[in-house]
C-alpha positions as CSV (number, residue, x, y, z in Angstrom):
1,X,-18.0,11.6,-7.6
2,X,-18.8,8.0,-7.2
3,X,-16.8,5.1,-8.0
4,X,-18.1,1.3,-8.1
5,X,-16.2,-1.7,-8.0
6,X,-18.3,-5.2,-8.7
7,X,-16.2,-8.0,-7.6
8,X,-16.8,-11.9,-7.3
9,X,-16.9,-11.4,-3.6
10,X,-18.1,-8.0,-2.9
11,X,-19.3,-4.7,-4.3
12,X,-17.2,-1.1,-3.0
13,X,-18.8,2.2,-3.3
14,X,-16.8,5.3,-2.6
15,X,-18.4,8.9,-2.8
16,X,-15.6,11.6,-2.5
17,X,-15.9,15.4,-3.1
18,X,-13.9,17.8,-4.6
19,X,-13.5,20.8,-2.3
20,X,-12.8,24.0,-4.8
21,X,-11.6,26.3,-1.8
22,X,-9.4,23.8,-0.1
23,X,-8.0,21.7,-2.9
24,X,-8.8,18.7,-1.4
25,X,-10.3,15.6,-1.7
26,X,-12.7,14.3,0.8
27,X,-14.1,10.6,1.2
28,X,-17.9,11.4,2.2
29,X,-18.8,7.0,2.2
30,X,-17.2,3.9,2.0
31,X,-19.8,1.2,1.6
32,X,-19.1,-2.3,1.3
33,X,-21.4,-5.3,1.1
34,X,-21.3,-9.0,-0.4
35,X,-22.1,-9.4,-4.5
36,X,-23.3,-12.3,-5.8
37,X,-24.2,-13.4,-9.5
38,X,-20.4,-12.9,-11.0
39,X,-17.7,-15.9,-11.6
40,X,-13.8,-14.9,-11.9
41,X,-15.7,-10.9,-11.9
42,X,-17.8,-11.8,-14.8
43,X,-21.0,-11.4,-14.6
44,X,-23.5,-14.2,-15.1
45,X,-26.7,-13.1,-13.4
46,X,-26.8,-9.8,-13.9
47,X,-30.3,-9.7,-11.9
48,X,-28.5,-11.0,-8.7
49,X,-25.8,-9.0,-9.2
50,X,-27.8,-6.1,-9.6
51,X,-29.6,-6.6,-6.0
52,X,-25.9,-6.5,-4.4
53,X,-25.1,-3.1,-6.5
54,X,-28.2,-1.5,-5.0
55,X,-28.2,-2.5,-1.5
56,X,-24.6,-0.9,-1.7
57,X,-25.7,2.3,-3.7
58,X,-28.5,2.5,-1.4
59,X,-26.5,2.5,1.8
60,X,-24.1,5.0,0.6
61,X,-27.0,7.4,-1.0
62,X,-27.6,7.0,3.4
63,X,-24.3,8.0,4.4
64,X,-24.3,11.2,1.9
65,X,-27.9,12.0,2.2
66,X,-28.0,12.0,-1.5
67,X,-29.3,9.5,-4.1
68,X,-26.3,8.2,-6.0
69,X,-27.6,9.2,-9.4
70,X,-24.3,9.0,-11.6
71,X,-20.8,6.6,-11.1
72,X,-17.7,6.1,-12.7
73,X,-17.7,1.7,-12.7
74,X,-14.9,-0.1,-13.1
75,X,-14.6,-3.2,-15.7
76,X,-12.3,-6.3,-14.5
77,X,-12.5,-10.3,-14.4
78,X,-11.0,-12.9,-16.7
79,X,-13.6,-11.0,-19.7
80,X,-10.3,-8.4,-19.3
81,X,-7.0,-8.6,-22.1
82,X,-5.0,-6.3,-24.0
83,X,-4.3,-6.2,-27.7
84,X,-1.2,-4.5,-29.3
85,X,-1.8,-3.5,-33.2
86,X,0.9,-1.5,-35.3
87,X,-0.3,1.2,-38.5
88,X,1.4,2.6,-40.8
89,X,0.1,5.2,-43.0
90,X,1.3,8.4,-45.2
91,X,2.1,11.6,-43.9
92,X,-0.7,13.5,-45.3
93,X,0.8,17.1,-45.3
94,X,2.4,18.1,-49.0
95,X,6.2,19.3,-46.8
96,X,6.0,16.3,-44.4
97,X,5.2,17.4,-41.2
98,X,3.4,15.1,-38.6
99,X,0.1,16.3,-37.9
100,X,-2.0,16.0,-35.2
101,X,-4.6,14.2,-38.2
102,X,-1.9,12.3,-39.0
103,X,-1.8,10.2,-35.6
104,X,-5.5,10.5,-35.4
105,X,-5.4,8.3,-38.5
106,X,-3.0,5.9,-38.1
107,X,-4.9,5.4,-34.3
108,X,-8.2,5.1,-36.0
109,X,-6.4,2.1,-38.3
110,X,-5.9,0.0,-35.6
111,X,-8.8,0.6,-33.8
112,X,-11.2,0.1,-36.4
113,X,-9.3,-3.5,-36.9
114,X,-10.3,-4.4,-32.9
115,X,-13.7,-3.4,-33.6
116,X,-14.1,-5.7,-35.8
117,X,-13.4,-8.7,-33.5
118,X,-16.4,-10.1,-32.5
119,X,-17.9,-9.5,-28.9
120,X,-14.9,-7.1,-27.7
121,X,-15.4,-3.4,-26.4
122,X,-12.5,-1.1,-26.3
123,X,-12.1,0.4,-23.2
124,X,-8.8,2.5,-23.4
125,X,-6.9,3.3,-26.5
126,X,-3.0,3.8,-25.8
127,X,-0.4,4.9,-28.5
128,X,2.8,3.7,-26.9
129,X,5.3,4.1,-30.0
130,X,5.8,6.3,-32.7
131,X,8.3,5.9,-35.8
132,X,8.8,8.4,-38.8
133,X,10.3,6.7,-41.7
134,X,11.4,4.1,-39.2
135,X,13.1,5.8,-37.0
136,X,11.8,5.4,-33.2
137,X,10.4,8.8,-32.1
138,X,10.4,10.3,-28.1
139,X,7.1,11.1,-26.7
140,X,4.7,12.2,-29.2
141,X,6.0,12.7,-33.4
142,X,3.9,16.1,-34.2
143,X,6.0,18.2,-35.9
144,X,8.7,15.8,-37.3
145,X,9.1,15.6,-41.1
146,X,9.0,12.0,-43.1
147,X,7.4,10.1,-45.5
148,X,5.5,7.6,-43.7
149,X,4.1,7.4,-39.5
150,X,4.1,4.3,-37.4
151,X,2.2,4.1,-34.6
152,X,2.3,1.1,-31.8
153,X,-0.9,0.8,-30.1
154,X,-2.1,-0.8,-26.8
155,X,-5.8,-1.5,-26.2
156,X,-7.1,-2.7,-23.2
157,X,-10.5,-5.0,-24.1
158,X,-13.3,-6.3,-22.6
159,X,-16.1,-8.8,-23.6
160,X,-18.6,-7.3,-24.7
161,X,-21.4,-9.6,-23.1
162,X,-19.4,-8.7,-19.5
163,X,-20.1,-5.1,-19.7
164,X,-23.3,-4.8,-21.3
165,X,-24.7,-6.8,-18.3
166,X,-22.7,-4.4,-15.6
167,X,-23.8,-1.5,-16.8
168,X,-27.6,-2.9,-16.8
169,X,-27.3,-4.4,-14.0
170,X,-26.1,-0.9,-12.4
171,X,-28.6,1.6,-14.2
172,X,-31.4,-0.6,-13.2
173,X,-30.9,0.7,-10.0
174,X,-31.3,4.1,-10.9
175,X,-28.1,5.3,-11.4
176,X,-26.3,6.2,-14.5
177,X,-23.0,4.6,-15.5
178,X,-20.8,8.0,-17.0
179,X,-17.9,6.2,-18.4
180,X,-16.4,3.0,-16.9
181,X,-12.5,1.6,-17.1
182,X,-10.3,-1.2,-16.9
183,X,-10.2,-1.7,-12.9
184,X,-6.1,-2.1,-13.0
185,X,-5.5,1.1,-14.5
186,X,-8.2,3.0,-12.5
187,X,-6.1,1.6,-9.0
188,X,-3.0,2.2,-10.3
189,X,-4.0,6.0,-10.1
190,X,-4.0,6.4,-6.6
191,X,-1.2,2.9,-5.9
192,X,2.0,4.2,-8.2
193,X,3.6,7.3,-7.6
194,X,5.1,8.5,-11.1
195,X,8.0,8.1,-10.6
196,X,7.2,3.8,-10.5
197,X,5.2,4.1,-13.4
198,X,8.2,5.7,-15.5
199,X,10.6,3.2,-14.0
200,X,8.5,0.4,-14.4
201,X,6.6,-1.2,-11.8
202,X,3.8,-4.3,-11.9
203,X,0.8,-3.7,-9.9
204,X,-1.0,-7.0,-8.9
205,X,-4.6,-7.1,-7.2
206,X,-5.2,-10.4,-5.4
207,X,-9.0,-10.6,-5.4
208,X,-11.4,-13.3,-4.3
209,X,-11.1,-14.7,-7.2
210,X,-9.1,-12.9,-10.1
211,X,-5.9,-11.8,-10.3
212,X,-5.1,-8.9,-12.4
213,X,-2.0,-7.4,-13.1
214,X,-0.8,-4.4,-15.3
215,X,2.6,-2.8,-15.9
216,X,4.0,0.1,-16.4
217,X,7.1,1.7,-17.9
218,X,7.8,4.8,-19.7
219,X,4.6,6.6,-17.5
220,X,2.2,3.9,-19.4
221,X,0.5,0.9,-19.3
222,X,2.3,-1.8,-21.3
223,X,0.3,-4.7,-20.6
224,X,-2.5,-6.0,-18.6
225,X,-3.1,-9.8,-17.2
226,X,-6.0,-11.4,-15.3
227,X,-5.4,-14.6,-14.0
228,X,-8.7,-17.1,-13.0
229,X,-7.9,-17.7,-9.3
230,X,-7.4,-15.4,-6.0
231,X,-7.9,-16.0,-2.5
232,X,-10.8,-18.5,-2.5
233,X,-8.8,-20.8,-3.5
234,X,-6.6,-20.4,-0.6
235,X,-9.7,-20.9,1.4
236,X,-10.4,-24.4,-0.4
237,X,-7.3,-25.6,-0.3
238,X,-7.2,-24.6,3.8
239,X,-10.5,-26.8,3.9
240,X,-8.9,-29.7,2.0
241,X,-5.9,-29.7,3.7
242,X,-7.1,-30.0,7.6
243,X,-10.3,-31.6,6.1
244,X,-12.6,-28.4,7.7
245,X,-15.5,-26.8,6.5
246,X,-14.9,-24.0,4.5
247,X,-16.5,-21.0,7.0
248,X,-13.6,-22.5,9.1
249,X,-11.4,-22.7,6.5
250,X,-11.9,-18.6,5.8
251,X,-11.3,-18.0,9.6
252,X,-8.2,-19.8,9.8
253,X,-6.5,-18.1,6.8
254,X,-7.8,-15.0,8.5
255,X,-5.7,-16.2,11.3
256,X,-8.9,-16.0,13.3
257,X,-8.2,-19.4,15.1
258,X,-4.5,-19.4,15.6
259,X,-4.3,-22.0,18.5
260,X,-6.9,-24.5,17.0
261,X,-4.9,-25.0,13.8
262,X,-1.4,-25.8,13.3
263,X,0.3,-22.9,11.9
264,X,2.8,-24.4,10.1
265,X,0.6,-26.6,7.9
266,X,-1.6,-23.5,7.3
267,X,1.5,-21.8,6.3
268,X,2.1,-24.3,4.2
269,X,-0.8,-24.4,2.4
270,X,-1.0,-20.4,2.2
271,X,2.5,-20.0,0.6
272,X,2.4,-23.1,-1.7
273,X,-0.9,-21.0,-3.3
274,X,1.1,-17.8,-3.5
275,X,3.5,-19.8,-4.9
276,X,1.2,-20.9,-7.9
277,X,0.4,-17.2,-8.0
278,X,3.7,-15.8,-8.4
279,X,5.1,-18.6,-11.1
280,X,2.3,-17.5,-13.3
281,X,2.8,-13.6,-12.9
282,X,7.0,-14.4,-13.4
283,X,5.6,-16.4,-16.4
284,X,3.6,-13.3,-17.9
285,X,6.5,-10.8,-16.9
286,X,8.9,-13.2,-18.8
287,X,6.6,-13.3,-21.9
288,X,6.9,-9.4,-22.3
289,X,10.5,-9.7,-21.2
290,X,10.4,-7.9,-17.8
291,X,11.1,-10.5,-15.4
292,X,13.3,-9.4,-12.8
293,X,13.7,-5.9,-14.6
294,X,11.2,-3.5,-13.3
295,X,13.0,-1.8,-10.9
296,X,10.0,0.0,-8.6
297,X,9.0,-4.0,-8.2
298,X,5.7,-5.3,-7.4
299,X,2.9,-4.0,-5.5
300,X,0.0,-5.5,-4.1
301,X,-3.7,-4.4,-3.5
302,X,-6.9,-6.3,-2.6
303,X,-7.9,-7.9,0.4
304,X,-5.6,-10.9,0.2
305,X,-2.7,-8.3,0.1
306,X,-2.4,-8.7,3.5
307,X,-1.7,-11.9,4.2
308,X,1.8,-12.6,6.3
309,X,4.6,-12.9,4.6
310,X,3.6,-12.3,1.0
311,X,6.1,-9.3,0.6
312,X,9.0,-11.7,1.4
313,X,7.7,-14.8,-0.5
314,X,7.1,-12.1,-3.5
315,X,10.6,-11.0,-3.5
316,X,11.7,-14.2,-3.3
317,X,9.8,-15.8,-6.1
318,X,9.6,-12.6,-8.6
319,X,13.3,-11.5,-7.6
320,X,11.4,-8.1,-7.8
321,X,11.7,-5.3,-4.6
322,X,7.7,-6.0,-3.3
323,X,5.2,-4.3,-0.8
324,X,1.8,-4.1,-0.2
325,X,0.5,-0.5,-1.7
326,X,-1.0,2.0,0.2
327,X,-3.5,4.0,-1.3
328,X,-2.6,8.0,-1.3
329,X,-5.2,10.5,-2.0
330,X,-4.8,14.1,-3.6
331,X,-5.0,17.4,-1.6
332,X,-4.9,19.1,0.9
333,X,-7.6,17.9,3.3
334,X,-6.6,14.6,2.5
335,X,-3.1,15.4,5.0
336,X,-4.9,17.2,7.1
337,X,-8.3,16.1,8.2
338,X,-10.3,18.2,10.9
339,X,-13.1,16.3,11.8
340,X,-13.0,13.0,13.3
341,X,-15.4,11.2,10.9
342,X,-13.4,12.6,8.3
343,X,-9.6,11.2,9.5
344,X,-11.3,7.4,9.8
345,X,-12.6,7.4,6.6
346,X,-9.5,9.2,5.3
347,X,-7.8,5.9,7.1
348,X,-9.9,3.4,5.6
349,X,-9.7,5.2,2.3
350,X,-6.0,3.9,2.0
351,X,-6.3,0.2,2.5
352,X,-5.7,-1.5,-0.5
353,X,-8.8,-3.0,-0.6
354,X,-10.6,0.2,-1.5
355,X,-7.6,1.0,-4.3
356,X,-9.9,0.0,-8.0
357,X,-13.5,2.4,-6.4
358,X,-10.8,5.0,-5.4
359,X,-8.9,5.5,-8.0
360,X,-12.2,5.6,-10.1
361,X,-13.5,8.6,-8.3
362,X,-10.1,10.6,-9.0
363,X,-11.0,9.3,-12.9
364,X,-14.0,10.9,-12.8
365,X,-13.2,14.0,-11.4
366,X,-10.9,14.2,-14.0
367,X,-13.2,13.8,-17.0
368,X,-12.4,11.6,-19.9
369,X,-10.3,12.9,-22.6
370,X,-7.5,13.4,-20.1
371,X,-4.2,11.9,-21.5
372,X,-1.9,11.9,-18.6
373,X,-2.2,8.2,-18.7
374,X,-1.8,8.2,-22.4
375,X,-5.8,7.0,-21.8
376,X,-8.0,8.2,-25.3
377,X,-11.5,8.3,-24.6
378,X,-14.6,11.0,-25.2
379,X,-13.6,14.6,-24.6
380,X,-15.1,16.3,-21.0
381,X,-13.1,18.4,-19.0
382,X,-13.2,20.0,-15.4
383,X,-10.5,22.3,-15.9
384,X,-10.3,23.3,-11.7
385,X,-9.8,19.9,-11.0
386,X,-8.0,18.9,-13.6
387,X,-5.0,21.3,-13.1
388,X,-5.3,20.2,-9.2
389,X,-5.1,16.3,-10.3
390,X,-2.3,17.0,-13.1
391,X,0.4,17.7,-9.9
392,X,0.1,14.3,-8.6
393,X,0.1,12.3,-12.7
394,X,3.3,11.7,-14.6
């Protein structure tokens, strides 16, 4: 299985396998290279774009020794929102009885009502509350008996323009895109345990230029952010505030030239960003009414998740517990590599910045249709896998 993830300032490939007698995962490439053609992970030259998708695919076909002819992709950037919509139909059964038609229905309502906004794709359909005859149901209402069904649902959008270009841009390089998803929910499969996803937990990815969030309560997504600034901006503020070009500006906020820079200032600069970061995740959190009440906190993936001090500076501005998320990956050759090759890809495989193309691959040896994220999407299923996977899900 291959997973892609296209961001504004590079492009990840990861290949894994799926080892039947071993039950294991094993990372076979981890390809990286610089993308160009997106702005805030949109694309807007899908042609340039394109050329930074295949030089990647074409170095990890190397690695494998195979051509990368299918992939799992993953959608994010500011094109990225979620939309909540409420039906309410009539049981249909003559003694009252929920059906599973029934929620099909009521599902199909509300979805048929996003459809129908101009230039937005649907990429994951999520039921999130049921009431019968207005009384809030636990977990799924088959079976109850009432009158009338209300179902809550959360879909997680994308514009439409966004991924028809990605997925061009990506088959025109000879590979075939089998089912793409929202890039915060496909990291949060291998970055939240499930015990913070039923707690509730907020999962921010400080890219190059986006930040995303999504939450999660209840095992489910409950809402999804992306914010239209990342670690770039860190860089240009570096250059403005020392007055340095910005190749230098990078280095420094890499803490590459500690003792030509004062730190302090630098510090500065960094944390007064982080700080315009944090206000407007506190501000989203607030808007859904979570702020300061998830109690598995906030973690962080993407490159910029490691700069110093953003755990405490989180904690302090959020007044959430924080850390920076380390990626975990299923089975039993994942704990216990043999081969050397195989233990230092295993290790690189858990940095954060590999999280979104990770968690993809463990999405598509899943198969769509799976619902342990309450995700609703077309029906193919590996059962071997599947049963492996369903261990390590809510």
């Amino acid at each position: 299985m291959t997973g892609i993830d296209v961001g504004s300032a590079f492009v990840r490939v990861v290949v894994c396998d799926y080892s039947q007698s071993d039950q294991g995962l094993v990372v076979r490439a981890l390809v990286k290279v610089p993308s160009d053609g997106l702005k805030n992970g949109y694309v807007v030259n899908a042609d340039t774009a394109g050329e930074c998708i295949g030089t990647a695919l074409s170095e990890a076909g190397r690695l494998t020794g195979q051509q990368i002819k299918r992939a799992t992709v993953a959608v994010g950037g500011v094109g990225l929102s979620t939309i909540m919509e409420t039906a309410t139909i009539a049981i249909s059964r003559a003694d009252g009885v929920v059906s599973e038609f029934d929620v099909t229905r009521a599902v199909g309502e509300s979805e048929a009502r996003v459809s129908e906004r101009p230039n937005t794709k649907i990429l994951h359909t999520i039921p999130s509350e049921f009431k019968v005859d207005g009384r809030k149901v636990l977990g799924k209402p088959l079976g109850h008996v009432g009158a009338k069904l209300e179902i809550r649902t959360l879909f997680v959008t994308a514009a439409m323009p966004h991924v028809e270009a990605l997925v061009s841009a990506i088959e025109a390089q000879g590979t075939e895109v089998s089912d793409f998803y929202a890039a915060p929910i496909a990291e949060s499969m291998v970055t939240l345990t499930p015990s913070a996803r039923n707690a509730g937990s907020v999962l921010v990815n400080l890219g190059a230029e986006t930040v995303s969030l999504v939450t999660y309560e209840d095992s489910l997504p409950t809402s999804l952010k992306v914010f239209p600034l990342g670690s770039v901006d860190i860089t240009n503020d570096i250059a403005l505030g020392l007055r340095v070009s910005l190749e230098e500006a990078e280095q420094v906020k890499l803490g590459l030239l500690p003792d030509k820079r004062p730190n302090k200032k630098v510090g500065d600069i960094i944390s007064a960003r982080f700080s315009d970061i944090f206000e407007l995740i506190d501000t989203h959190l607030k808007k859904i009414g979570r702020s300061g009440l998830l109690p598995a906190g906030v973690l962080f993936t993407g490159e910029a998740s490691h700069s110093k001090g953003i755990e405490e500076l989180a904690r302090k501005e959020l007044g959430l517990p924080a850390k920076v998320a380390k990626n975990f990956i299923p089975g039993n050759l994942a704990s216990k590599p043999t081969e050397a090759r195989v233990r230092e890809r295993l290790e690189r495989a858990r940095d954060p910045e590999w999280s979104v193309a990770l968690g993809l691959c463990v999405l598509g040896l899943m198969g769509p249709g799976e619902e342990s994220l309450g995700l609703r999407v077309a029906k193919r299923t590996k059962s071997g896998v599947i049963k492996f996977l369903r261990q390590f899900l809510p």
